[in-house]
PDB file of N, H, CA, C and O in Angstrom:
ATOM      1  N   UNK A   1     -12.323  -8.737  -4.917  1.00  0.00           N
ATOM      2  CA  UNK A   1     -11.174  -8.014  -5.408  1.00  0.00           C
ATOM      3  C   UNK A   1     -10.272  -8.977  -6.171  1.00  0.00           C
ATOM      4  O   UNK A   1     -10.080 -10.129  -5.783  1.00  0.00           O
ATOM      5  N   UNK A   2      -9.823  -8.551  -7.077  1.00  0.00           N
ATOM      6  H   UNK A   2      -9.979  -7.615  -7.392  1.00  0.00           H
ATOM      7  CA  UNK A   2      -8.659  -9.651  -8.155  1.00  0.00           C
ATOM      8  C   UNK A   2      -7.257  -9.655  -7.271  1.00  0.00           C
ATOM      9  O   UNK A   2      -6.773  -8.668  -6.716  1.00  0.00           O
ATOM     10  N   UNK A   3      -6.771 -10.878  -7.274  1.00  0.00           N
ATOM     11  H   UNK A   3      -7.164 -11.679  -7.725  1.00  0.00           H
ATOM     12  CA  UNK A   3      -5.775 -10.912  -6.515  1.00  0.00           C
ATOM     13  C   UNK A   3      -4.480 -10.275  -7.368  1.00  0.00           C
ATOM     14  O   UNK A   3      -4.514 -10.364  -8.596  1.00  0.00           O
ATOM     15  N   UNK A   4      -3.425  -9.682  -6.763  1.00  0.00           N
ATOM     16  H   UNK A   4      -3.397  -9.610  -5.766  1.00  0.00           H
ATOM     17  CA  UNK A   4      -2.422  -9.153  -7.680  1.00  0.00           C
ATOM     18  C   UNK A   4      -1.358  -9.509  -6.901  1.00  0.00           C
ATOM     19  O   UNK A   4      -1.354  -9.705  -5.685  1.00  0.00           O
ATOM     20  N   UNK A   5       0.036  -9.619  -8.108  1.00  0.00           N
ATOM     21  H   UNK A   5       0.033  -9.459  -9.095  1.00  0.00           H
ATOM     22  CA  UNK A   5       0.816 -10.613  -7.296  1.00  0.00           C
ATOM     23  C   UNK A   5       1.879  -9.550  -6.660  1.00  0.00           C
ATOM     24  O   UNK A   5       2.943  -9.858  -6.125  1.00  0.00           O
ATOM     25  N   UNK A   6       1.471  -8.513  -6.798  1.00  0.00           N
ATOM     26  H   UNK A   6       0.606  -8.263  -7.233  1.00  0.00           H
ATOM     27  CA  UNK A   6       2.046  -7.725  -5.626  1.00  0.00           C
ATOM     28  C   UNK A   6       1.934  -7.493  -4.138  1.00  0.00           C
ATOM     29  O   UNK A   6       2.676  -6.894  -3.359  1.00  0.00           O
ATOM     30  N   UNK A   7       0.636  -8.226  -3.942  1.00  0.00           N
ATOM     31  H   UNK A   7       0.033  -8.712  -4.574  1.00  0.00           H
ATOM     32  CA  UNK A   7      -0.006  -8.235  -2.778  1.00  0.00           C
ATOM     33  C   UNK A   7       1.180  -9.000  -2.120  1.00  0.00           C
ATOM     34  O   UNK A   7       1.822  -8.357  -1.290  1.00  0.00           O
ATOM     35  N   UNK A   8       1.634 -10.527  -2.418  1.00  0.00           N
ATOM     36  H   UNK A   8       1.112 -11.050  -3.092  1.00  0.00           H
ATOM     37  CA  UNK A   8       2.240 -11.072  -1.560  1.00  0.00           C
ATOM     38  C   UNK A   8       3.720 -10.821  -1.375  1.00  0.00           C
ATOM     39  O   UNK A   8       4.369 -11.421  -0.519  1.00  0.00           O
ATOM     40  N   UNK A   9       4.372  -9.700  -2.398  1.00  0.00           N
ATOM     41  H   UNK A   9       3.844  -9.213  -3.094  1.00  0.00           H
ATOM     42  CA  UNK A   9       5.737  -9.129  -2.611  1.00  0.00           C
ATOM     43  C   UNK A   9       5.356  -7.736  -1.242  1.00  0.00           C
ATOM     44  O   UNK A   9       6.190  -7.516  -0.364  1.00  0.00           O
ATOM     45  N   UNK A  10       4.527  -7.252  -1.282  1.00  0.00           N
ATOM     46  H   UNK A  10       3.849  -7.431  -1.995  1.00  0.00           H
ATOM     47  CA  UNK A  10       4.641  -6.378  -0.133  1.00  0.00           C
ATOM     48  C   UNK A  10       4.360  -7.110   1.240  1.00  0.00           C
ATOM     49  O   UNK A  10       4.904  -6.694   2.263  1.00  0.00           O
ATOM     50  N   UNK A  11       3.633  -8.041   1.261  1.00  0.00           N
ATOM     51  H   UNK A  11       3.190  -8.379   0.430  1.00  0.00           H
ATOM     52  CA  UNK A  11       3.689  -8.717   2.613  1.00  0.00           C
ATOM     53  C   UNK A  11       4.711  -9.701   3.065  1.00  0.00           C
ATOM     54  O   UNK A  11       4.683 -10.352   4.109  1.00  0.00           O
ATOM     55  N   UNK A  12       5.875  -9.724   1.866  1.00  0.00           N
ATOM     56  H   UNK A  12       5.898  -9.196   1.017  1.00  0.00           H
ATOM     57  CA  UNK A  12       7.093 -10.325   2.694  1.00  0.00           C
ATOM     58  C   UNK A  12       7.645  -9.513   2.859  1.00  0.00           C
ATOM     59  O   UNK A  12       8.579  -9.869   3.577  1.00  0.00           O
ATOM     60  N   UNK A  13       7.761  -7.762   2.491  1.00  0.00           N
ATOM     61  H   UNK A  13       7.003  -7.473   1.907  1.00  0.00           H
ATOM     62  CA  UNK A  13       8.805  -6.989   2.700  1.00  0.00           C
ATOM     63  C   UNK A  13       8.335  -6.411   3.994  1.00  0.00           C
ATOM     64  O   UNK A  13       9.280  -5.931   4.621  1.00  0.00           O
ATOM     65  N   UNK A  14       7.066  -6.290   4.660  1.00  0.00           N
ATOM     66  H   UNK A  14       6.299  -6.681   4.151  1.00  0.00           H
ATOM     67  CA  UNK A  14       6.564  -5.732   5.800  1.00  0.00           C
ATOM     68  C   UNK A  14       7.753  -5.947   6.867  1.00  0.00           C
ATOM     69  O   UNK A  14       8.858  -6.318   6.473  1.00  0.00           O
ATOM     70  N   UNK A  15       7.535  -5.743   8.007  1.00  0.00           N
ATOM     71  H   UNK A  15       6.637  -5.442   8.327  1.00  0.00           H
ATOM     72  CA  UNK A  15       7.943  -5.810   8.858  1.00  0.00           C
ATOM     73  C   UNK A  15       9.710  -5.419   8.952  1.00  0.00           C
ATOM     74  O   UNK A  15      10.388  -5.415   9.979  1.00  0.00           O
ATOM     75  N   UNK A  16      10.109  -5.148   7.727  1.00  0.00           N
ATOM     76  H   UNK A  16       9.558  -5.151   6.892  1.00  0.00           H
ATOM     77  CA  UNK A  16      11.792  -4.674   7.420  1.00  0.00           C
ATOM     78  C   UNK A  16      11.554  -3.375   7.661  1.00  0.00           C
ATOM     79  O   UNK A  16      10.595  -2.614   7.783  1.00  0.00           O
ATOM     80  N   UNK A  17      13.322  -3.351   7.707  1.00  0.00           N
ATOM     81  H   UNK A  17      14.102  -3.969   7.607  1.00  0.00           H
ATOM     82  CA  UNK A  17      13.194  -1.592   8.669  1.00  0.00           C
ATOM     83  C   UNK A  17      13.089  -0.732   7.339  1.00  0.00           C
ATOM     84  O   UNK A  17      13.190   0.443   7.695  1.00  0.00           O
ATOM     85  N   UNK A  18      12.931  -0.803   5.965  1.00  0.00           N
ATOM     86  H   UNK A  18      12.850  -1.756   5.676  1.00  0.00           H
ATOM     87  CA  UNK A  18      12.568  -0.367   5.024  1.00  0.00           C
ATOM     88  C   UNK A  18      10.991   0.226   4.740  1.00  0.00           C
ATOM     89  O   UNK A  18      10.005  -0.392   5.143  1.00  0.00           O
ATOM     90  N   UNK A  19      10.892   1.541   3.970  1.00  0.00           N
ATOM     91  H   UNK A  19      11.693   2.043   3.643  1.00  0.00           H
ATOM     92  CA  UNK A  19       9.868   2.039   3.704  1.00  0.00           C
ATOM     93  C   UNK A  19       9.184   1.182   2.248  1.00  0.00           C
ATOM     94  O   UNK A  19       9.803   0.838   1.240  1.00  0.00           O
ATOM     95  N   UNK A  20       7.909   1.022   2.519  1.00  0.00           N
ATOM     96  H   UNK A  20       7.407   1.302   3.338  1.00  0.00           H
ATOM     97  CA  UNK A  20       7.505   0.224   0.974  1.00  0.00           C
ATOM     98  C   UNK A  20       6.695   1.864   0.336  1.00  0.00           C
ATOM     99  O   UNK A  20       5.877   2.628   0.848  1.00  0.00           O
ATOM    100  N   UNK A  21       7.281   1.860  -0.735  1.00  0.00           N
ATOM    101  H   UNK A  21       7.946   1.240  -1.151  1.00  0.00           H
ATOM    102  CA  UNK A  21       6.394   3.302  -1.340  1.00  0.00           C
ATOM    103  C   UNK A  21       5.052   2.406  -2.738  1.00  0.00           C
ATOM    104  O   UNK A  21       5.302   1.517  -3.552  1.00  0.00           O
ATOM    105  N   UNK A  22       4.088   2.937  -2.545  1.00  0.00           N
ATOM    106  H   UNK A  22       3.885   3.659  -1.883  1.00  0.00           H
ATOM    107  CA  UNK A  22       3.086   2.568  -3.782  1.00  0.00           C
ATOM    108  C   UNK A  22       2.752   3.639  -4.356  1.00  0.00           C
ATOM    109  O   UNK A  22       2.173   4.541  -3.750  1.00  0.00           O
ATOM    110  N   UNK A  23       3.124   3.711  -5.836  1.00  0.00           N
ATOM    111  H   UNK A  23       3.594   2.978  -6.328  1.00  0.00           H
ATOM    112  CA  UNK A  23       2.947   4.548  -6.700  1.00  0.00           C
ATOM    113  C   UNK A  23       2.172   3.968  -8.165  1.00  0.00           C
ATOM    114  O   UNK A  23       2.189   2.808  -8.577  1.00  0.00           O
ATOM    115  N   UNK A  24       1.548   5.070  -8.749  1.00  0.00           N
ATOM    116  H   UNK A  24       1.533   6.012  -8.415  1.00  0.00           H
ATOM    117  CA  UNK A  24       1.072   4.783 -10.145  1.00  0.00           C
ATOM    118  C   UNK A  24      -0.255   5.958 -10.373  1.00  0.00           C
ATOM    119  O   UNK A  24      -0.665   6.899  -9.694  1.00  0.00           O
ATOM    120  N   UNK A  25      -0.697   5.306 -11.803  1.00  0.00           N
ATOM    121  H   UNK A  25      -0.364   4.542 -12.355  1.00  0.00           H
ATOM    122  CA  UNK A  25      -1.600   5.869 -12.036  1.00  0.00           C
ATOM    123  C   UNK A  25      -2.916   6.268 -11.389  1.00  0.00           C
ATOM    124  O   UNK A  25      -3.360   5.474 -10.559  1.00  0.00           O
ATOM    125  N   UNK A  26      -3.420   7.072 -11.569  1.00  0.00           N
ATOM    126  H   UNK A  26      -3.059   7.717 -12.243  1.00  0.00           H
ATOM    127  CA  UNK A  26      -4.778   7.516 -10.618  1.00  0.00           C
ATOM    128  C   UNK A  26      -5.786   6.552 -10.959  1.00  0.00           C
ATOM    129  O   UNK A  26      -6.107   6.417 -12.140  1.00  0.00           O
ATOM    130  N   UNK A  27      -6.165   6.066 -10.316  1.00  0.00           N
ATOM    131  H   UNK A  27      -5.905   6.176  -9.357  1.00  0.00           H
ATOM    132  CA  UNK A  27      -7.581   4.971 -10.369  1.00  0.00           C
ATOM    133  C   UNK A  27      -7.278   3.816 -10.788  1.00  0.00           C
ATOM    134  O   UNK A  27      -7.716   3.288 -11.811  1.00  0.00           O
ATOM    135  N   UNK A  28      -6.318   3.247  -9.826  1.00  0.00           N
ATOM    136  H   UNK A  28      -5.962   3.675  -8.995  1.00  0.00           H
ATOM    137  CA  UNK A  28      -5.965   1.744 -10.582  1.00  0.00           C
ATOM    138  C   UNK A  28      -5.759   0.875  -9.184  1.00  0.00           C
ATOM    139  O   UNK A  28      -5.510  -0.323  -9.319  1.00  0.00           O
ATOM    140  N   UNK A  29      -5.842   1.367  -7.993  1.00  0.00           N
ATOM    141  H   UNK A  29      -6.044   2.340  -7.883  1.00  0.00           H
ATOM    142  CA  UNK A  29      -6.488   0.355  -6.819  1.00  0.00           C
ATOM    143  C   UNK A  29      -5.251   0.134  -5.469  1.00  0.00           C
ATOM    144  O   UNK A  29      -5.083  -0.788  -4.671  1.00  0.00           O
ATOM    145  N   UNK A  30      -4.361   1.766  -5.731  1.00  0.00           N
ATOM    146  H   UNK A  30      -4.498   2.515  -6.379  1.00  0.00           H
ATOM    147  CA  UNK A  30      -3.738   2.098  -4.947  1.00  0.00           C
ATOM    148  C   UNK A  30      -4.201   1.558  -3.412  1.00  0.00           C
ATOM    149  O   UNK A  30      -3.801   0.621  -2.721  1.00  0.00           O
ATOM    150  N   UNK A  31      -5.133   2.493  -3.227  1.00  0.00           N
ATOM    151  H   UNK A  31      -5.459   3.254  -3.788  1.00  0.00           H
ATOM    152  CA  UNK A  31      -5.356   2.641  -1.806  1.00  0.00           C
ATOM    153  C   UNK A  31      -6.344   1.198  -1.376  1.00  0.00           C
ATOM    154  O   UNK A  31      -6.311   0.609  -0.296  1.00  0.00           O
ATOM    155  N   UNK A  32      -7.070   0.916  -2.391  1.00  0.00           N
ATOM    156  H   UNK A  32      -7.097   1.395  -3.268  1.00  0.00           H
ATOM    157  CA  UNK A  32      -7.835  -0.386  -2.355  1.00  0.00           C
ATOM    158  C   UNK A  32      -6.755  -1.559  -2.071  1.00  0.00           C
ATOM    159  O   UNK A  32      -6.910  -2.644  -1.512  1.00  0.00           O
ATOM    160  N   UNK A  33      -5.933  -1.134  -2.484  1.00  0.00           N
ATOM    161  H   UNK A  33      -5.807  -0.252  -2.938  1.00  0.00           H
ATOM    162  CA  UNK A  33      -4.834  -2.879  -2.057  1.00  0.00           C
ATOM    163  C   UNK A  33      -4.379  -2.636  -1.303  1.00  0.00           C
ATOM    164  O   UNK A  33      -4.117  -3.592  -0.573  1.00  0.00           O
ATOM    165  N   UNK A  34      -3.956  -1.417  -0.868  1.00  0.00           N
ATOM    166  H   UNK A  34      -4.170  -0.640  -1.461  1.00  0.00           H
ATOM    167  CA  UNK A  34      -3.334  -1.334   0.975  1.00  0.00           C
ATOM    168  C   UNK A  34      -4.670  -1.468   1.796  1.00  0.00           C
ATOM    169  O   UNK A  34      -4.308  -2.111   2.781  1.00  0.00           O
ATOM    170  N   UNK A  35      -5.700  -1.275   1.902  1.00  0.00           N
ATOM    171  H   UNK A  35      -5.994  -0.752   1.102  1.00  0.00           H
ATOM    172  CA  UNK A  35      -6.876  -1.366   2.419  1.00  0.00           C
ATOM    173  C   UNK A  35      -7.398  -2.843   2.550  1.00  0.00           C
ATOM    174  O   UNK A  35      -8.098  -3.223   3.489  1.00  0.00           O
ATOM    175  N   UNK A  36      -6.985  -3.632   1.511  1.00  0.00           N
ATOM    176  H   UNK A  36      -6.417  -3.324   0.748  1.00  0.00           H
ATOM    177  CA  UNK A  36      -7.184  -5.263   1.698  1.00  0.00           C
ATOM    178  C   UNK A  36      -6.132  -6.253   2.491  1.00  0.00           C
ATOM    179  O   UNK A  36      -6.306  -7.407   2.883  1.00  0.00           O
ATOM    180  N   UNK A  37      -5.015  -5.423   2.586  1.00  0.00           N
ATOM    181  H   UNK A  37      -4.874  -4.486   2.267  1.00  0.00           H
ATOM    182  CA  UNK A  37      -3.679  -6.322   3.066  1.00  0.00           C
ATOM    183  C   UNK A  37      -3.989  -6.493   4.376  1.00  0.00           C
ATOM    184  O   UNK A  37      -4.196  -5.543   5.130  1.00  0.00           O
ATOM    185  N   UNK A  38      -4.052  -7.997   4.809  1.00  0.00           N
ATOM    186  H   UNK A  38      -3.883  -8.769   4.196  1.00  0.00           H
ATOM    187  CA  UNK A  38      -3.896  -8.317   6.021  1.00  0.00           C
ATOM    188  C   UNK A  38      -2.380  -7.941   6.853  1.00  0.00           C
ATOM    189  O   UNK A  38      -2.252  -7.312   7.904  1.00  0.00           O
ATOM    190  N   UNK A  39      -1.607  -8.388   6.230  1.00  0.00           N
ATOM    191  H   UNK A  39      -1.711  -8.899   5.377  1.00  0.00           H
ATOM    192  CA  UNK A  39       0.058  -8.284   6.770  1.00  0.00           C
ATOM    193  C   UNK A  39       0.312  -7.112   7.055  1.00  0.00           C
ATOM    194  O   UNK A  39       1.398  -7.004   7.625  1.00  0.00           O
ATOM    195  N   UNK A  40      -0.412  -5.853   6.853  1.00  0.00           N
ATOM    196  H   UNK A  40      -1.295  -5.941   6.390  1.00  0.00           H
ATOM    197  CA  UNK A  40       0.118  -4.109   6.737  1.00  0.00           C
ATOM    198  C   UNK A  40      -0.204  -3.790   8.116  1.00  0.00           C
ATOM    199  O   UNK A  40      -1.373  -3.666   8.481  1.00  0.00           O
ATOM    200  N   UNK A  41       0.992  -3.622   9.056  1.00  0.00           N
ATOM    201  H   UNK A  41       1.942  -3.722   8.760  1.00  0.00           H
ATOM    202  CA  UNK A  41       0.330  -3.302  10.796  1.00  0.00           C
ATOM    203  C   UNK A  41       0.303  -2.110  10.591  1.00  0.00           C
ATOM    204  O   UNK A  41       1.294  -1.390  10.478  1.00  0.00           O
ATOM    205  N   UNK A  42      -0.987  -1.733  10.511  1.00  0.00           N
ATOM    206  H   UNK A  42      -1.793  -2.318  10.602  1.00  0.00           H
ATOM    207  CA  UNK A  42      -1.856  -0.379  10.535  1.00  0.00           C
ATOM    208  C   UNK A  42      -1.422   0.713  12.055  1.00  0.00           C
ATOM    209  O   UNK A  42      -1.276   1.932  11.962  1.00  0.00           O
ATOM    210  N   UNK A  43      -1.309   0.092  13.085  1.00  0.00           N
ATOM    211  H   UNK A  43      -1.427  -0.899  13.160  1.00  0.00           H
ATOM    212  CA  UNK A  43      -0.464   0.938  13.766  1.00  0.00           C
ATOM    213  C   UNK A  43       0.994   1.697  14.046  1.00  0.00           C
ATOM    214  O   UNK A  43       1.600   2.275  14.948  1.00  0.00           O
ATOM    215  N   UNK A  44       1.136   1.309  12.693  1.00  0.00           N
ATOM    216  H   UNK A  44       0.644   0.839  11.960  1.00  0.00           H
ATOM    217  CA  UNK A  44       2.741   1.657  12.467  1.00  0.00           C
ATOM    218  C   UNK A  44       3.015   1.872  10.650  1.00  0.00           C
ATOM    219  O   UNK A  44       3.864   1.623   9.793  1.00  0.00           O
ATOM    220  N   UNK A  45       1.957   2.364  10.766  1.00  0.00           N
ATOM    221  H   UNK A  45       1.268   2.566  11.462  1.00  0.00           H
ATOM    222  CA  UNK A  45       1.388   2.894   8.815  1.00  0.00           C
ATOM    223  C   UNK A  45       1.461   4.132   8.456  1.00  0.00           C
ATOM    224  O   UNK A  45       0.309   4.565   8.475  1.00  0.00           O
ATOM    225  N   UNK A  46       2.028   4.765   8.207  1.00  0.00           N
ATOM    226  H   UNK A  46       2.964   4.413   8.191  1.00  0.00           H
ATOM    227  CA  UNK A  46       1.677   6.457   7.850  1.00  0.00           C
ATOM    228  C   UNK A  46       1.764   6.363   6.556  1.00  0.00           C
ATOM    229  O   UNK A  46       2.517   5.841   5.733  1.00  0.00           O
ATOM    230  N   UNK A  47       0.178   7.413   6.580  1.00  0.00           N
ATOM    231  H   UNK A  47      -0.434   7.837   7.249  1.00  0.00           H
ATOM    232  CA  UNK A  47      -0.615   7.273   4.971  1.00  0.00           C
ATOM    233  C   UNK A  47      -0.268   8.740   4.495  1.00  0.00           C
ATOM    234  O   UNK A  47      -0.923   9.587   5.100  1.00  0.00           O
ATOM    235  N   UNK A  48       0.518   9.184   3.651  1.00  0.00           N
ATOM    236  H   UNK A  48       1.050   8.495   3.159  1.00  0.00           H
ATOM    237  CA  UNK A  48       0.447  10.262   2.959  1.00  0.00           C
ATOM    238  C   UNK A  48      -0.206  10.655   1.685  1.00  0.00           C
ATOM    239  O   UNK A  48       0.425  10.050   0.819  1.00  0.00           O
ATOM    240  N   UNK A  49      -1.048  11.284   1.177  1.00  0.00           N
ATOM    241  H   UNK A  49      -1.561  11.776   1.881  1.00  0.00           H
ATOM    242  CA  UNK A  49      -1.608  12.019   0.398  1.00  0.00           C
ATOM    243  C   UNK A  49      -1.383  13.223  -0.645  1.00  0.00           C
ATOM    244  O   UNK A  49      -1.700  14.341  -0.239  1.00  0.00           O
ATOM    245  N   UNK A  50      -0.875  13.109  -1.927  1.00  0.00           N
ATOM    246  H   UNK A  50      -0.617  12.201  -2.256  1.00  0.00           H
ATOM    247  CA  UNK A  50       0.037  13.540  -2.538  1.00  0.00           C
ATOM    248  C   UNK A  50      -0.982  14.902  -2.892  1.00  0.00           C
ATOM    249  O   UNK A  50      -0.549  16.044  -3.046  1.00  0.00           O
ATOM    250  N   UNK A  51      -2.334  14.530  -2.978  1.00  0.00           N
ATOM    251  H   UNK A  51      -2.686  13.603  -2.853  1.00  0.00           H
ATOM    252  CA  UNK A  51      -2.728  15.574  -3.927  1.00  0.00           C
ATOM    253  C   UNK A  51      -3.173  17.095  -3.958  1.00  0.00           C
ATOM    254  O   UNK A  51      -3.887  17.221  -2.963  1.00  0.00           O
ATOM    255  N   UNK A  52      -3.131  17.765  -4.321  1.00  0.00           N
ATOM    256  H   UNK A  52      -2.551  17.662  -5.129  1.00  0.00           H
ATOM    257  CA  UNK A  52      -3.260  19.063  -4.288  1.00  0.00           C
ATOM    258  C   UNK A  52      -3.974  20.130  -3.696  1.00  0.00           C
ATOM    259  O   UNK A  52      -4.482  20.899  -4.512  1.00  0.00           O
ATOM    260  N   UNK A  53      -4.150  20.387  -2.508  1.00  0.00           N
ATOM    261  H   UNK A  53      -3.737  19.762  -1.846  1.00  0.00           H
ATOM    262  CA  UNK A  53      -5.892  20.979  -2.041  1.00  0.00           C
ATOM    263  C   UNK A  53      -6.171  22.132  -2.854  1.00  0.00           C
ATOM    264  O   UNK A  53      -5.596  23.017  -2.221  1.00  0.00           O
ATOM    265  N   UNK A  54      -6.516  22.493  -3.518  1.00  0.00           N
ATOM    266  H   UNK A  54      -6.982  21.773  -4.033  1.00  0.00           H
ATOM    267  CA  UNK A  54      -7.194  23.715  -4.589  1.00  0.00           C
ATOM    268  C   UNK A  54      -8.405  24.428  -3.690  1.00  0.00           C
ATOM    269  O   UNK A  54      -9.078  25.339  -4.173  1.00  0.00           O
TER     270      UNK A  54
END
C-alpha cells in the first residue's frame, strides 16, 4: 500500500475525545486506509455507510 501522509495526521488525532470523519471520492482508498491503520482502536470504531440500498 503507498504510504499517505494522512495516515500519520489521523493517528495523532486518535485517542481525542473528537470524531475523525473520512470523506472523498468513491474509489480512492477510503476504507483501505482505515483498514491499514494500526493506531485506530477498532473497539471503539463505529463504521457508517453512506450509500444507498436500492
Amino acid at each position: 500500500m503507498i504510504k499517505r501522509f494522512l495516515e500519520q495526521k489521523i493517528c495523532d488525532h486518535t485517542g481525542s475525545a473528537k470524531a475523525i470523519l473520512l470523506f472523498g471520492a468513491r474509489q480512492v482508498g477510503k476504507t483501505t486506509l482505515l483498514e491499514h491503520l494500526n493506531c485506530v482502536p477498532y473497539e471503539k470504531t463505529l463504521y457508517l455507510n453512506g450509500d444507498e440500498s436500492v
